[in-house]
C-alpha angles and dihedrals in degrees: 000000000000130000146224127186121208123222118251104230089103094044106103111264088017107174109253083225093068083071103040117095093262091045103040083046089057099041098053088045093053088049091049090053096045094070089256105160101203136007122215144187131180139215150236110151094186114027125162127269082228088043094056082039102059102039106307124123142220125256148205124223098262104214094046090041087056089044097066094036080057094060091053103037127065099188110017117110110227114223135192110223094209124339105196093222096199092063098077148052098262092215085057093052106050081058094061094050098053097054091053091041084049106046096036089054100253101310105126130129125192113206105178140165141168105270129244107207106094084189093063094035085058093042087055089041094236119147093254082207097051096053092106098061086039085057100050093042098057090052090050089058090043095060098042101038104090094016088085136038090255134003124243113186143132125216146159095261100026146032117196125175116183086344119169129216108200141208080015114208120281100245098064143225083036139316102281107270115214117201111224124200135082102243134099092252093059091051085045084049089046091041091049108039113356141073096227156022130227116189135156144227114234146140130255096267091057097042088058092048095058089033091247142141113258113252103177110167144032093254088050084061092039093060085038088053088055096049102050093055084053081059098045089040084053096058090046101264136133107249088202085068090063121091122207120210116186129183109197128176085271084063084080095083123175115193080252098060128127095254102178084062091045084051094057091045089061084047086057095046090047096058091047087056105269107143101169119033130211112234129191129193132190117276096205091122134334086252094060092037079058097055096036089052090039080053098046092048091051106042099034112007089053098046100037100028113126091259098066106012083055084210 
């Protein structure tokens, strides 16, 4: 199992110094030293004022937000989690992408998916029925971009016709792209075009919130998981080249936590297929999110990374 810590700027009550230069410094270097094996942050550029109201949380823009953890970081794999691909231009950002992938040293991971807020889709002016074909089309360009000379391609959002992309990013053909997203669609689009998975476990309420199909227990992700390397298998592919990345509610941790049960969660989760898990830590202050990394890389990261647990 490996692990990824997401950023707090979304957590209730999050410390505005956690992201503030100092405090998001500390935080990604923490992290770093804690064994974590990747950061992330989200995104959602327009949200509502009764979206925020009613749960909803506030955001950094990722791939700024990874630029600079890159800068401070030397191992430390940077994630979008998650990008909303139809938001934006593809060719954009490709661009985008590129420049992190390349300054970081080729340690980007894209996590993306197709959205779920129609307020958002209608600030940013982008057709909320149309994101799935939105969705398919920029990893199409993704994965073709750099592969060629120049890029010929038509889209909804772009026509390019012998268009470069250059410098390209360091991991080629492209940064790994991870489909979030429970339902059937997002294993087919991983199947189909990406290197991982990242669903998450979660209960009917909040299924029907992010417009997503329920996945509540470890054995629900455990027949998901099979059935997305049939998939895989299916488009040619090999199923062992896809990573998995679950958050589940035990992804909530606190310094205090019962770490040999949460152990034995990750076990559950393993042997359901999981191989990278989502961790998130309070955002009271950046003194508490250090010891509460400090605690979760020694009590779990130590004990269930990939060098002594061999999964």
């Amino acid at each position: 199992m490996r692990f990824t810590v997401e950023h707090p700027v979304g957590r209730p009550g999050c410390a505005p110094e956690l992201y503030g230069p100092e405090g998001m410094r500390t935080f990604a270097r923490a992290a770093e030293e804690a064994g974590f094996d990747a950061i992330a942050f989200t995104e959602h550029p327009a949200p509502s004022r009764k979206w925020l109201a009613s749960g909803g949380h506030a955001t950094l823009d990722p791939l700024d937000a990874l630029a600079f953890c890159a800068a401070v970081t030397d191992r430390l794999r940077l994630m979008t989690y998650l990008m909303v691909l139809p938001y934006h231009s593809p060719l954009m950002a490709a661009k985008r992408i590129a420049t992190v992938d390349r300054l970081s040293g080729g340690r980007l991971t894209i996590c993306s998916g197709g959205g779920y807020l129609r307020s958002e889709f209608h600030a940013l002016d982008v057709d909320f029925e149309r994101r799935g074909e939105l969705l398919d089309q920029a990893l199409d360009v993704l994965r073709d971009l750099w592969t060629e000379e120049s890029y010929t391609g038509e889209g909804l959002r772009y026509s390019a016709h012998g268009t470069v992309s250059t410098p390209g990013p360091v991991q080629l053909p492209h940064p790994p792209v991870w489909m979030g997203g429970n339902g059937r669609n997002a294993r087919r689009r991983a199947a189909r075009a990406g290197q991982g998975w990242s669903p998450l476990l979660n209960g009917a309420e909040m299924a029907a919130t992010t417009r997503t199909a329920a996945l509540s227990t470890p054995a629900d992700l455990a027949a998901a998981v099979a059935e997305l390397r049939v998939f895989t298998a299916e488009a040619g592919r090999d199923p062992a080249s896809l990573d998995v990345q679950v958050q589940t509610p035990h992804s909530d941790v606190r310094r205090d936590d019962d770490f040999p049960a949460h152990r034995d969660h990750l076990d559950e989760l393993a042997d359901a297929g999981a191989t990278w898990f989502v961790v998130r830590v309070p955002g009271d202050s950046a003194a508490e999110a250090v010891r509460t990394l400090e605690a979760y890389g020694r009590e779990v990261i130590a004990k269930h990374g990939p060098e002594r647990s061999g999964r």
